[in-house]
Rosetta silent file (secondary structure, phi, psi, omega in degrees, C-alpha in Angstrom):
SEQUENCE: XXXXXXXXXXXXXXXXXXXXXXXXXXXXXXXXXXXXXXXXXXXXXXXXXXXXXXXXXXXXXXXXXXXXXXXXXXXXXXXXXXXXXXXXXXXXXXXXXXXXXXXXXXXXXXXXXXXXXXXXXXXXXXXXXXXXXXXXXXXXXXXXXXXXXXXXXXXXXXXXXXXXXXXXXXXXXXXXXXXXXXXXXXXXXXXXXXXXXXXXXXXXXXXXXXXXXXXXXXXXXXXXXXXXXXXXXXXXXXXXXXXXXXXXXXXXXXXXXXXXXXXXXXXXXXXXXXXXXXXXXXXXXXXXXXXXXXXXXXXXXXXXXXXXXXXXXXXXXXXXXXXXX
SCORE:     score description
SCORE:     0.000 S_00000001
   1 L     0.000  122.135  165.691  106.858   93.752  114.988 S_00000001
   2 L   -52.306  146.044  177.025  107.144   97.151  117.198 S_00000001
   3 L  -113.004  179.107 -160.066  110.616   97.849  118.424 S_00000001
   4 L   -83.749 -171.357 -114.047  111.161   98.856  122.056 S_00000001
   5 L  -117.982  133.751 -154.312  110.949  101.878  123.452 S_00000001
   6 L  -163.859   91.376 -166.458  113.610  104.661  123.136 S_00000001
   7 L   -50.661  138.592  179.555  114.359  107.644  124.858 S_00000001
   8 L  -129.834  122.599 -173.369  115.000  110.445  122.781 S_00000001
   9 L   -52.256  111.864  173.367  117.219  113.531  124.509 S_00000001
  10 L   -66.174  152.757 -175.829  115.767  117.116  124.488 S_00000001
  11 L  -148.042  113.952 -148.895  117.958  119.449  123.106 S_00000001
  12 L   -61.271  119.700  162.723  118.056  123.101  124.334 S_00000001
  13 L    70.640   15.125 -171.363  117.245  125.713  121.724 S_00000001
  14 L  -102.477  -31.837  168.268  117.201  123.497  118.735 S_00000001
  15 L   137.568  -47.421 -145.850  113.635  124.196  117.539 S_00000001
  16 L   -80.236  -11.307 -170.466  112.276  120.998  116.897 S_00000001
  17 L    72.950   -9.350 -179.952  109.949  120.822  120.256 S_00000001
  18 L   -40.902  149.002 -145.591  111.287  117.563  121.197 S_00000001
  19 L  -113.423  144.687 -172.598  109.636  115.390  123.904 S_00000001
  20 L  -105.437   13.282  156.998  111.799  114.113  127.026 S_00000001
  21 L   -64.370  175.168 -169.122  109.649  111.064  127.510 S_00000001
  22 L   -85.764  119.362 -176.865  110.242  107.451  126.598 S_00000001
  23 L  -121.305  150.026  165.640  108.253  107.494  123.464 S_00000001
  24 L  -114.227  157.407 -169.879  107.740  104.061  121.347 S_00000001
  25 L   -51.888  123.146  158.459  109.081  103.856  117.892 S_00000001
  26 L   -56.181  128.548  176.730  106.904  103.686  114.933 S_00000001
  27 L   -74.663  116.515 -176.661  107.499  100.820  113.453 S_00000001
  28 L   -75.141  144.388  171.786  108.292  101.464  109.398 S_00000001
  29 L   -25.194  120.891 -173.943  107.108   99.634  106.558 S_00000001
  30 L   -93.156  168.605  167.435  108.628   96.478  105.708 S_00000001
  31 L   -73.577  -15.883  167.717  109.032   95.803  101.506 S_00000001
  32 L   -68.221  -36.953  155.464  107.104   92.519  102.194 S_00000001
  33 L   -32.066  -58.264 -154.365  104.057   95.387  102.816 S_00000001
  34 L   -76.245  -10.735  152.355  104.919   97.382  100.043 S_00000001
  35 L    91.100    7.125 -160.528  103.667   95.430   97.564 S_00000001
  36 L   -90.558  145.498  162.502  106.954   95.714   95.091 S_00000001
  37 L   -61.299  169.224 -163.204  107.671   93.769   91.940 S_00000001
  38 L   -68.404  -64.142 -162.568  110.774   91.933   92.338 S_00000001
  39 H   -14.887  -97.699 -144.301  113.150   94.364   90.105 S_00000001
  40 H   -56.894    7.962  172.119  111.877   97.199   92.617 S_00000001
  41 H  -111.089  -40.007  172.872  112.296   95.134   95.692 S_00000001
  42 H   -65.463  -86.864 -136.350  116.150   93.860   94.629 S_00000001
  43 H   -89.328    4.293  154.750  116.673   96.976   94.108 S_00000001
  44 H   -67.334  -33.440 -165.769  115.497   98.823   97.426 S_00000001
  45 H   -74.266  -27.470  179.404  116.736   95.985   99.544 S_00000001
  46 H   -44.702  -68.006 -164.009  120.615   97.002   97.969 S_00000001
  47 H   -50.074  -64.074  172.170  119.801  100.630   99.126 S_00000001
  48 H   -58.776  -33.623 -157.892  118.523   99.402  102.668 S_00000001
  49 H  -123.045  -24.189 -175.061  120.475   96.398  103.497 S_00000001
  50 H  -112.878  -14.570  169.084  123.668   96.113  101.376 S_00000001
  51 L  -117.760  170.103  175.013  125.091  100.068  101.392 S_00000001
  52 L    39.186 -151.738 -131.312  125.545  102.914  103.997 S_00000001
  53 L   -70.346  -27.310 -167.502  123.992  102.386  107.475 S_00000001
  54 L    71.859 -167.533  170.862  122.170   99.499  106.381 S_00000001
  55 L    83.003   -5.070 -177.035  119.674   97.775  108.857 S_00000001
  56 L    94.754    6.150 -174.788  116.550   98.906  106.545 S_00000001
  57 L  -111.439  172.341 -174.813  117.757  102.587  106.757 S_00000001
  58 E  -147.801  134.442  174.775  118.835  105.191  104.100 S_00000001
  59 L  -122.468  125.395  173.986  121.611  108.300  104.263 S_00000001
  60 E  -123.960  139.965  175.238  121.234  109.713  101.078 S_00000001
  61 L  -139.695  117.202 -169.744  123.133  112.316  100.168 S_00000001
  62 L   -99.131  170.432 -128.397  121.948  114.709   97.131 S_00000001
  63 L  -149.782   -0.890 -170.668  123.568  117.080   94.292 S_00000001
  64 L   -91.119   36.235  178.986  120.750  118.376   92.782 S_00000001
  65 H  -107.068   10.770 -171.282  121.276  121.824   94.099 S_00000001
  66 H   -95.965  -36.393 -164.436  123.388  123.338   91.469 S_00000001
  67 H   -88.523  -36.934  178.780  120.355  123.112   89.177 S_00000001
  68 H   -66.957  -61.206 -130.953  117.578  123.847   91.770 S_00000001
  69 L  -105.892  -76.423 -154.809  119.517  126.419   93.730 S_00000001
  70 L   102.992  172.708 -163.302  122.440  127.751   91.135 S_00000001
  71 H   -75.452   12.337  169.401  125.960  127.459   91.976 S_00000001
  72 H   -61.370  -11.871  178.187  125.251  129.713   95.129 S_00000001
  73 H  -102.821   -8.348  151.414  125.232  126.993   97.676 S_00000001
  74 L   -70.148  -22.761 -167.463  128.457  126.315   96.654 S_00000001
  75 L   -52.984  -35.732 -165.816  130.529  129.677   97.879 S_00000001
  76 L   -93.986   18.875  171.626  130.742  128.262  101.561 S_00000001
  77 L  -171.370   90.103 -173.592  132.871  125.434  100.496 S_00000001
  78 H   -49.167  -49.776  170.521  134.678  125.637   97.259 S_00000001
  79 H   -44.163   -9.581 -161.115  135.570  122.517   97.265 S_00000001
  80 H  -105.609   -4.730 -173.463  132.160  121.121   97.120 S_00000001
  81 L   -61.614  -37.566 -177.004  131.597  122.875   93.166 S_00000001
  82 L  -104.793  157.092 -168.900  133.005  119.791   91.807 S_00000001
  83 H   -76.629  -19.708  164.378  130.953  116.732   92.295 S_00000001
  84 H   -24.476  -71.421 -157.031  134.242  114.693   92.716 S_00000001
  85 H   -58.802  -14.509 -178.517  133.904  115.996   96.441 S_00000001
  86 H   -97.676  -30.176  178.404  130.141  114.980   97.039 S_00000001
  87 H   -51.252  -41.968 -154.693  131.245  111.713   94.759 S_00000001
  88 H   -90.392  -46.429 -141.983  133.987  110.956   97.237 S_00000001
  89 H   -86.092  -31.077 -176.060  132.293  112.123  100.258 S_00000001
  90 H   -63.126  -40.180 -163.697  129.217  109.421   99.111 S_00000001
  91 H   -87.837  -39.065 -174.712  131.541  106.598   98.809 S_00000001
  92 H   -86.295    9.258  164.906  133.998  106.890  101.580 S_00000001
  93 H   -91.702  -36.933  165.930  131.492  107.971  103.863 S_00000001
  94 L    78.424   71.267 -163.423  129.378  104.939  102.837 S_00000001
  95 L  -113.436  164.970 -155.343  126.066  106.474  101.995 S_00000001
  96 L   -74.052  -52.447 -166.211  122.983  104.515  100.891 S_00000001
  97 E  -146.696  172.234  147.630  122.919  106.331   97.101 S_00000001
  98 E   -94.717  147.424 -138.379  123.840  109.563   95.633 S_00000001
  99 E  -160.320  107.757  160.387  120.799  111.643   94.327 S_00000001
 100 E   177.569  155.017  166.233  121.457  113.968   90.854 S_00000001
 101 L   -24.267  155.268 -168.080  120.760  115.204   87.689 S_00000001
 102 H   -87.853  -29.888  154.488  121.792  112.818   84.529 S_00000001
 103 H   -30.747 -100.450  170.106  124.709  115.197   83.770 S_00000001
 104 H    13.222  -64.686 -178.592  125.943  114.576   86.763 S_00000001
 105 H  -105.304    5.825  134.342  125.863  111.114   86.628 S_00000001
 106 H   -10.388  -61.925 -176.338  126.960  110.835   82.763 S_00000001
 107 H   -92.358  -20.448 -169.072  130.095  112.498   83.467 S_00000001
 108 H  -135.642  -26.543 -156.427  131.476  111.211   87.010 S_00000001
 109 H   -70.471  -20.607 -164.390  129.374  108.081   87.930 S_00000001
 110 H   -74.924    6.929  160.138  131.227  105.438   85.695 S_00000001
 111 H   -96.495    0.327 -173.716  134.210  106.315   88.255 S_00000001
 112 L  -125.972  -32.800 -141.672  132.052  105.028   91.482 S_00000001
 113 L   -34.444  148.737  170.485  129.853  102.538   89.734 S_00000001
 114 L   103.223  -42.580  174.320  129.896   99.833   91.851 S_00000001
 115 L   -96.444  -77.317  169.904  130.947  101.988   94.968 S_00000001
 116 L   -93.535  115.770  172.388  128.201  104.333   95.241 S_00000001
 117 L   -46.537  131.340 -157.356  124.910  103.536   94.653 S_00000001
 118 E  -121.767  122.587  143.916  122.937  105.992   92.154 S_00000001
 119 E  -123.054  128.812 -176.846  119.468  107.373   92.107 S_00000001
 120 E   -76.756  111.009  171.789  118.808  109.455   89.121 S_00000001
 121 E   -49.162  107.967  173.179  116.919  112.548   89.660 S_00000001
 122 L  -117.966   47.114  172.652  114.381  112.935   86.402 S_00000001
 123 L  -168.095  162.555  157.374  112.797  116.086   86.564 S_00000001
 124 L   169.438 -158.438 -172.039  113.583  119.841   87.993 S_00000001
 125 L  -179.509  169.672 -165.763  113.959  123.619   87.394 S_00000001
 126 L   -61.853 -160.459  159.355  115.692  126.701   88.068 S_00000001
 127 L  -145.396   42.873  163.002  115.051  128.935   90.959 S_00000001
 128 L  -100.548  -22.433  160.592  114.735  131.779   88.371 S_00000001
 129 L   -69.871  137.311  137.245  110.775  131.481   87.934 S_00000001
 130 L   -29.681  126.511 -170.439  108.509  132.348   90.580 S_00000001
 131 H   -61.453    2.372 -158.656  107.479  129.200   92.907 S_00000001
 132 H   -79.004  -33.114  173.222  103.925  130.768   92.100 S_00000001
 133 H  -141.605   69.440  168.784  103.194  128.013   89.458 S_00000001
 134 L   -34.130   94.338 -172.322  105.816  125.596   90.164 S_00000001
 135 L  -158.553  144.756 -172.660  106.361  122.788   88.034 S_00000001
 136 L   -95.764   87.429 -145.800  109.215  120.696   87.245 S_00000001
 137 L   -84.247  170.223 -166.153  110.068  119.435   83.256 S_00000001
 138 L   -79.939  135.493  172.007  111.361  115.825   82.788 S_00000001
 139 L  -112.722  -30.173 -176.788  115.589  116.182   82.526 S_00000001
 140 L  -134.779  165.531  159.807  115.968  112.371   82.331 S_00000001
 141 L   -98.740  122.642 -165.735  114.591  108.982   81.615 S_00000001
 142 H   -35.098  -28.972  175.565  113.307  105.688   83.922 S_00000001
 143 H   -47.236  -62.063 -170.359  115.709  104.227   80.446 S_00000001
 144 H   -32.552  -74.740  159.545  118.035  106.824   81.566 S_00000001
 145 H   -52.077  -30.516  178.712  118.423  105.177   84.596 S_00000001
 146 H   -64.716  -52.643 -178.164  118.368  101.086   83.766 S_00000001
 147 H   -38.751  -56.792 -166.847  121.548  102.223   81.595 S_00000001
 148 H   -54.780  -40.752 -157.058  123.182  103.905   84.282 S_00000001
 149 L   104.612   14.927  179.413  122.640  101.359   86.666 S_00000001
 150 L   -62.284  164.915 -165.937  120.921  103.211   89.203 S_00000001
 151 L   -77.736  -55.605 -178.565  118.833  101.990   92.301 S_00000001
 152 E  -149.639 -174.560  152.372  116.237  104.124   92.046 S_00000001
 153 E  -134.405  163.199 -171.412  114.698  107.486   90.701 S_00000001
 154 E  -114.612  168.873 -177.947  113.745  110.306   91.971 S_00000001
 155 E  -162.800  109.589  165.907  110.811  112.625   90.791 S_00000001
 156 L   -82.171  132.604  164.345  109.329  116.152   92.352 S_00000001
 157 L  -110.265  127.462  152.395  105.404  116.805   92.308 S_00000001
 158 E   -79.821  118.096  170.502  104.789  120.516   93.645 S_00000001
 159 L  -105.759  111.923 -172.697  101.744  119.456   95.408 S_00000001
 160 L   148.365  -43.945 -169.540   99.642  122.569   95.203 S_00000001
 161 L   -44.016  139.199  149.485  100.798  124.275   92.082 S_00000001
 162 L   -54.407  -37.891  158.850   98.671  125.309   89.620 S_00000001
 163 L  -103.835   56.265  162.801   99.914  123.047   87.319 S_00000001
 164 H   -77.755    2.007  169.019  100.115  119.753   88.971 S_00000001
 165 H   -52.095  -75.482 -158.994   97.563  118.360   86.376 S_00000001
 166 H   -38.279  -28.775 -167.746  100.828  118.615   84.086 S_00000001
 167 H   -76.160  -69.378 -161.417  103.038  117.586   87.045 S_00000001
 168 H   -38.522  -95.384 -163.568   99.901  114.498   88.320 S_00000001
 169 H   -27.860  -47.228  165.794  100.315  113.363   84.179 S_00000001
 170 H   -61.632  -62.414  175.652  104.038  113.631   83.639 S_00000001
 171 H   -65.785   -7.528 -178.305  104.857  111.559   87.147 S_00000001
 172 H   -77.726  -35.007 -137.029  101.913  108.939   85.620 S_00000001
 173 H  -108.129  -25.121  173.903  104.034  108.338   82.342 S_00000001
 174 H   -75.572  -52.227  167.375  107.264  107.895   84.732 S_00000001
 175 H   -38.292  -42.445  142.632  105.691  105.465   86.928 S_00000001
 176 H     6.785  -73.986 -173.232  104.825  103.674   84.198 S_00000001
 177 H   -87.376  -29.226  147.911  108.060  103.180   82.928 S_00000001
 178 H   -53.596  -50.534  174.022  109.109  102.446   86.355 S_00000001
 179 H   -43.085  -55.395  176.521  106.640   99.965   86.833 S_00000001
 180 H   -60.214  -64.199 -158.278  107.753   98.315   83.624 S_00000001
 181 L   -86.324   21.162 -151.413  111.258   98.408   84.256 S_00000001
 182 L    23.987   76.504  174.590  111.341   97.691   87.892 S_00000001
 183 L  -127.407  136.423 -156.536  112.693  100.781   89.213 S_00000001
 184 L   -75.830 -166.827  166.781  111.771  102.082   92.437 S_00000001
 185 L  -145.405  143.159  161.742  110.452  105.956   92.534 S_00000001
 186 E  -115.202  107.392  178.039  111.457  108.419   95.179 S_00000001
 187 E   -91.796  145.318  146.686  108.946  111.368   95.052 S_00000001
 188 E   -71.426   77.690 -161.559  110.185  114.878   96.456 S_00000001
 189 L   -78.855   92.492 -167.809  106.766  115.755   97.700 S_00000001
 190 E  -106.793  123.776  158.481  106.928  119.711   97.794 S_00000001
 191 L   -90.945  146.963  174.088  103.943  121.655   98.424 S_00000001
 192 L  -166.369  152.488  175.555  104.117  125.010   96.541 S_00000001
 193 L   131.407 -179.632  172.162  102.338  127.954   94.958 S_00000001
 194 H   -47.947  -61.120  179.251   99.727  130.326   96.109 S_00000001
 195 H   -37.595  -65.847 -160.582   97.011  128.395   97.387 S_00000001
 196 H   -54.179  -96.113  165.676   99.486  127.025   99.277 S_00000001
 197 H    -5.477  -40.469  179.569  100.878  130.192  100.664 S_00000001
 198 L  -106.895   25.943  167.868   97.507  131.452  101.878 S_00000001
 199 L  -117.896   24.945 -168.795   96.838  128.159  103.372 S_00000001
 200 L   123.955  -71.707 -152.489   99.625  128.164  106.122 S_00000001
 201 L   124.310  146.686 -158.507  102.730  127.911  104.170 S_00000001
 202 L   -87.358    2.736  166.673  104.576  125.184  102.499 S_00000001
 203 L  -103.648   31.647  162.027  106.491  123.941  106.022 S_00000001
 204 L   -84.795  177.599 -177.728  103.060  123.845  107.496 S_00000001
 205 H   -67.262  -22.099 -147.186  101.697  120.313  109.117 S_00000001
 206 H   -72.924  -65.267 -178.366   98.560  121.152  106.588 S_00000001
 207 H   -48.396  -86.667 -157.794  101.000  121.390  103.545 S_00000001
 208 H   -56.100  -27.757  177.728  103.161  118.802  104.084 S_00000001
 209 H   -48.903  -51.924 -179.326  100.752  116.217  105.505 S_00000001
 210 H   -63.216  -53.385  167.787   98.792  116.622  102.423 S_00000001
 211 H   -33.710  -63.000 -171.061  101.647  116.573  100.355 S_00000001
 212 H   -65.804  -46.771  169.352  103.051  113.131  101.996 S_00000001
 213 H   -42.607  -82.905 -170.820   99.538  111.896  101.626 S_00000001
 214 H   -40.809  -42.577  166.921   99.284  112.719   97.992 S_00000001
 215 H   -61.670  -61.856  157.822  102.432  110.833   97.124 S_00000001
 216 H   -20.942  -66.544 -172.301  101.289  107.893   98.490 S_00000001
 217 H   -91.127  -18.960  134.008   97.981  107.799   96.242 S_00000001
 218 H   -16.485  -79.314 -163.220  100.483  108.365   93.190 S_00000001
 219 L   117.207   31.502 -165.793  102.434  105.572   93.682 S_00000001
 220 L   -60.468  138.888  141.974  105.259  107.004   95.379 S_00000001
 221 L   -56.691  -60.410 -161.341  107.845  104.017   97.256 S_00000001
 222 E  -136.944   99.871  178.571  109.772  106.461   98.688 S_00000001
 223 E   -89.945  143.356  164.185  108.383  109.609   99.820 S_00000001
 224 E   -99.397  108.284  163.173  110.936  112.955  100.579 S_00000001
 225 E  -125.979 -173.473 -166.650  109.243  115.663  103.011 S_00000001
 226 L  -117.311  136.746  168.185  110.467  118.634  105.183 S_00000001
 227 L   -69.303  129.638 -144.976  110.033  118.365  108.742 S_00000001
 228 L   -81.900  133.727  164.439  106.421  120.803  109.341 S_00000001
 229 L   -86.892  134.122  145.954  107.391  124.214  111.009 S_00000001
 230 L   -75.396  127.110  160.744  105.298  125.859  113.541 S_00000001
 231 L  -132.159 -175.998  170.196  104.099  129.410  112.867 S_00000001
 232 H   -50.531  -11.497 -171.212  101.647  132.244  113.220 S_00000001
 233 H   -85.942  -61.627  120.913  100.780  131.148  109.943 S_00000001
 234 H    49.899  -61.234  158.104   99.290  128.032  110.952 S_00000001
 235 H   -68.391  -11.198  171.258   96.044  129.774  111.495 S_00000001
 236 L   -72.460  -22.395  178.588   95.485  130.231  108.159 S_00000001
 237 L   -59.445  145.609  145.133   95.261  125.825  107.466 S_00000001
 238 L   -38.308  130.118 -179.675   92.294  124.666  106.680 S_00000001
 239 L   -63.528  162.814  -38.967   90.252  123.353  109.541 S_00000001
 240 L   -34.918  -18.085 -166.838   91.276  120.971  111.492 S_00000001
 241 L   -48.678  -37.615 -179.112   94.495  122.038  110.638 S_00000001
 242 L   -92.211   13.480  173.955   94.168  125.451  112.176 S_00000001
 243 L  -144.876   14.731 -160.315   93.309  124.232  115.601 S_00000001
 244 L   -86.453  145.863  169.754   95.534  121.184  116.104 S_00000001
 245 L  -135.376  101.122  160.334   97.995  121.847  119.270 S_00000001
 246 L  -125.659  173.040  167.790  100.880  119.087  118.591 S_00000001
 247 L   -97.576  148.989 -162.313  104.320  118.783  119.180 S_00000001
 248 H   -64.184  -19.386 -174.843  106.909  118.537  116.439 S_00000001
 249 H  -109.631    9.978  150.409  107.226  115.330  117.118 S_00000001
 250 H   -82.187  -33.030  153.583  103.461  114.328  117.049 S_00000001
 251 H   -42.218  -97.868 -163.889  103.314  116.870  113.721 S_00000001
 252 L   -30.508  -69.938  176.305  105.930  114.465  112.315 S_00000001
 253 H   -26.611  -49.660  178.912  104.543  111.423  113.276 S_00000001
 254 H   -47.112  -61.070 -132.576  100.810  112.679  111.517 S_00000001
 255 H   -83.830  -24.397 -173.341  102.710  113.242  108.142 S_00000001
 256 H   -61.557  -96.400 -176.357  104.680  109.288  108.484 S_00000001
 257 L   -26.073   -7.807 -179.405  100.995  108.305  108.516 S_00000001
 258 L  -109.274  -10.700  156.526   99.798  109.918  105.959 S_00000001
 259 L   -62.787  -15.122  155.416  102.692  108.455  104.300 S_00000001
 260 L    65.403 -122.788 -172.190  100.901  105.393  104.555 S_00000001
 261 L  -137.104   57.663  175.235  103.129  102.441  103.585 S_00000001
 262 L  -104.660  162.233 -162.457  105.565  104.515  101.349 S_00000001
 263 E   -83.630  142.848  173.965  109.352  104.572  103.054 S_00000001
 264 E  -108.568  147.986  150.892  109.669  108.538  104.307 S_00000001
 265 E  -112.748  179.778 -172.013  112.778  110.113  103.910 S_00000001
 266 E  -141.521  107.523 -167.268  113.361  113.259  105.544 S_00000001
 267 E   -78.715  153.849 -178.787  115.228  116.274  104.048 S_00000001
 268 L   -45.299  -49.964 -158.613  118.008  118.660  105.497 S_00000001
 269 L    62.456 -151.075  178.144  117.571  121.851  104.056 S_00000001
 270 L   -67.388  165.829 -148.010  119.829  124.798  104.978 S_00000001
 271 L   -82.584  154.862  148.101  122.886  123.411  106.913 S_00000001
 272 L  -140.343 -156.222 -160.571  122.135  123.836  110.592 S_00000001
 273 L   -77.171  145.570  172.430  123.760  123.384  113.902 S_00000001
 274 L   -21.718  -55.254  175.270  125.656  119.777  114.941 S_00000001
 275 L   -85.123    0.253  169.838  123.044  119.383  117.905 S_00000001
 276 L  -112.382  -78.992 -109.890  119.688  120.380  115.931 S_00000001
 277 L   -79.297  -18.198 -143.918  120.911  118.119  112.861 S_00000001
 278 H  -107.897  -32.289  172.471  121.529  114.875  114.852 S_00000001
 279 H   -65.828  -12.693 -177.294  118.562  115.958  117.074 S_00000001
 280 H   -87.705  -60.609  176.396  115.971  116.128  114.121 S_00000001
 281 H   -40.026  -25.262 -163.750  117.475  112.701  113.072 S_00000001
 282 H   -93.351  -54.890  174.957  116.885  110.937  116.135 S_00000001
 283 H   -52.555  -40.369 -163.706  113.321  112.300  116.079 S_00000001
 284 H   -69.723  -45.615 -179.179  112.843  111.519  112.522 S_00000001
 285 H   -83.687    0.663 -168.682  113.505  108.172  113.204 S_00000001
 286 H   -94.062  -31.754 -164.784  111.900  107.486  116.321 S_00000001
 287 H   -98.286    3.301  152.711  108.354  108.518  114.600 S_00000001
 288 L   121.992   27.889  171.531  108.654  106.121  111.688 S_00000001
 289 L   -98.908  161.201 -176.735  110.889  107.742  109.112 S_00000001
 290 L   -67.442  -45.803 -145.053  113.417  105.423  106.824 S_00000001
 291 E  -174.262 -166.732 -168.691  115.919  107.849  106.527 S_00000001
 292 L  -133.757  169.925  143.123  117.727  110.857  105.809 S_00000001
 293 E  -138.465   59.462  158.763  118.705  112.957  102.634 S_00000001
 294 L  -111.297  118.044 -171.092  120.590  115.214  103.417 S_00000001
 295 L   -79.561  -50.490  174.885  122.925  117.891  101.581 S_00000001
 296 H   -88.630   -5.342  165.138  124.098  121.031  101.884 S_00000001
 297 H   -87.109    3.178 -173.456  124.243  120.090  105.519 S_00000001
 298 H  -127.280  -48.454 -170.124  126.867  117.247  104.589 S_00000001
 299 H   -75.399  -29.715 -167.462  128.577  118.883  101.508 S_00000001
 300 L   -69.239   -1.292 -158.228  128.944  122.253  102.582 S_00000001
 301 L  -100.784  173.329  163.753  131.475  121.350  105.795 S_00000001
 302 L   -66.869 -178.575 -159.205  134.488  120.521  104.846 S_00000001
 303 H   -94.267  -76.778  160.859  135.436  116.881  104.028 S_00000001
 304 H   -11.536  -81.163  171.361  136.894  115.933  107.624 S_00000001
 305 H    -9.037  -69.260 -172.114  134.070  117.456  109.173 S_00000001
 306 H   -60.229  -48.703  173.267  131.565  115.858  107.125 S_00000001
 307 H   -60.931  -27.458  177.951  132.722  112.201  107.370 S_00000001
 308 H   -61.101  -53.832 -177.183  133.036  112.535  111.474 S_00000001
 309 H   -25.534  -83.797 -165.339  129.151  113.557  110.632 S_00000001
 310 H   -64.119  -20.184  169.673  128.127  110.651  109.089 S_00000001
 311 H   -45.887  -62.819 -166.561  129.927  108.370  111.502 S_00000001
 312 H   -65.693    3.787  157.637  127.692  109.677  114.209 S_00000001
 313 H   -94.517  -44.726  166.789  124.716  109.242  111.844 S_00000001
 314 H   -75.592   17.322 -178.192  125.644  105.676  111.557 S_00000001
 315 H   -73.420  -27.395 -169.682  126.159  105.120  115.020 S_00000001
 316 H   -67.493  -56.677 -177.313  122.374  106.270  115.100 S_00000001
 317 H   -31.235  -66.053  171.599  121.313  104.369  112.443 S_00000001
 318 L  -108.881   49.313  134.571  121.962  101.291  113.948 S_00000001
 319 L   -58.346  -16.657 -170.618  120.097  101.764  117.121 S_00000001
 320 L   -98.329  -22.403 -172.393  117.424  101.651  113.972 S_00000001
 321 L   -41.109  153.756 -179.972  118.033   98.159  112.328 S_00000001
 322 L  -155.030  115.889  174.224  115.420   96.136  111.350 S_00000001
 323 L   -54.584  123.809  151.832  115.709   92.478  109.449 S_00000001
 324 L   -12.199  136.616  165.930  114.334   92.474  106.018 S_00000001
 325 L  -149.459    0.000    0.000  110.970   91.745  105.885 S_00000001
């Protein structure tokens, strides 16, 4: 069932293109769509309906930037180096999961179990290699996860790469095992690499659309993309792609569809300002995304800060409810 109709507020200088019309909501996927065994159905409906905003929605907020990144994204908030503070900030903020490496949750989760909700990241890589052949080696196991107790897992495919045969094969033998153990999969659907680069750029609608697609015909649940930038770059997509005149929030909309009838989440990036973050959310959600995942825009503020944040994303949220279906 479509939900009504919902203005969503332009906001001066934020980037995003937003539309000051009444626009109506895409409606998102219910898990009676989605086709999941029960394991992988229990355990999305926790993640939607029994933590954080609830209502069918997801605030995720992930840790896997020490490994992707290096400890450089920590310097603007010291406090955020040890994962106590994103541990703490997940539970008393009352976020859908946590998102990290099996270090991570090895060493600190058996202090939240129970509290915060876990999905184990099982694959990454430095940011010491060139992005030129991207590819991401397995750090954990779908096992890895049953043990912990986690929710879900997460898994990036660089869609683009030269070697996403290895990446396509390696996400086959995790689904797999997912499949088996009813566990849900959350892909990080990144396009990257050359091709990519001379085809627009990996925030174009071209990239990610394709990207969001390709997760889908995976077996993806739970897709992660980046909201599509416009640039001069653009002209460079592959036709139609190079002659499309949308609005970011008709862009967006494209890639939810191509997302088919996997849950989109929608990632953060670099922290930005109070009125572009809550404005991308509002957007994100109006055109048919699940959720949010966002980090360094939650960890990096200070701990006050951040929880007044997430209040006012679940104030948002549930303008978004939906009944299990």
């Amino acid at each position: 069932m479509s939900e009504p109709a919902v203005r969503t507020p332009s906001v001066a200088g934020s980037g995003l293109g937003l539309r000051t019309d009444t626009p109506t909501r895409r409606p998102r996927p219910t898990l009676r769509q989605m086709g999941l065994s029960p394991g992988k159905r229990t355990r999305l409906k926790r993640l939607l309906y029994d933590h954080g905003p609830g209502g069918g929605t997801l605030l995720v907020l992930p840790i896997d930037q020490g490994l992707e990144h290096g400890p450089v994204d920590f310097f603007s908030n010291p406090d955020s180096l040890d994962p106590k503070y994103q541990y703490d900030l997940a539970r008393d903020g009352k976020f859908s999961a946590i998102a990290l490496h099996i270090g991570l949750a090895e060493k600190y989760f058996h202090e939240y179990a129970g509290d915060v909700p876990l999905i184990l990241k099982l694959n990454g890589k430095t940011a010491v290699p060139s992005d030129a052949q991207a590819f991401s080696g397995l750090t954990g196991s779908v096992e890895d996860a049953v043990r912990l107790g986690a929710d879900a897992v997460g898994y990036t495919v660089y869609v683009g790469s030269p070697a996403q045969d290895r990446d396509f094969e390696q996400f086959r033998e995790v689904r797999s095992a997912a499949d088996r153990l009813g566990m849900p999969v959350i892909v990080w659907a990144y396009p990257r690499g050359e091709a990519i680069a001379k085809k627009g750029g990996k925030e174009s609608l071209y990239a990610i659309d394709y990207a969001a697609r390709v997760a889908l015909e995976l077996g993806a649940d739970v897709v992660k993309v980046n909201f599509p930038v416009p640039s001069e770059k653009d002209a460079e997509s592959p036709p139609p792609y190079n002659s499309l005149k949308l609005t970011a929030a008709q862009a967006f909309r494209k890639v939810v569809e191509s997302a088919g009838r996997c849950l989109v989440l929608v990632s953060g990036g670099e922290r930005i300002g109070d009125p572009e973050l809550l404005a991308k959310v509002r957007a994100s959600m109006d055109d048919g995304a699940t959720g949010i995942i966002f980090g360094r825009n939650m960890w990096q503020r200070p701990r006050e800060d951040a929880l007044r944040m997430t209040r006012e994303l679940h104030a948002i949220f549930r303008e978004y409810a939906q009944p299990p279906g």
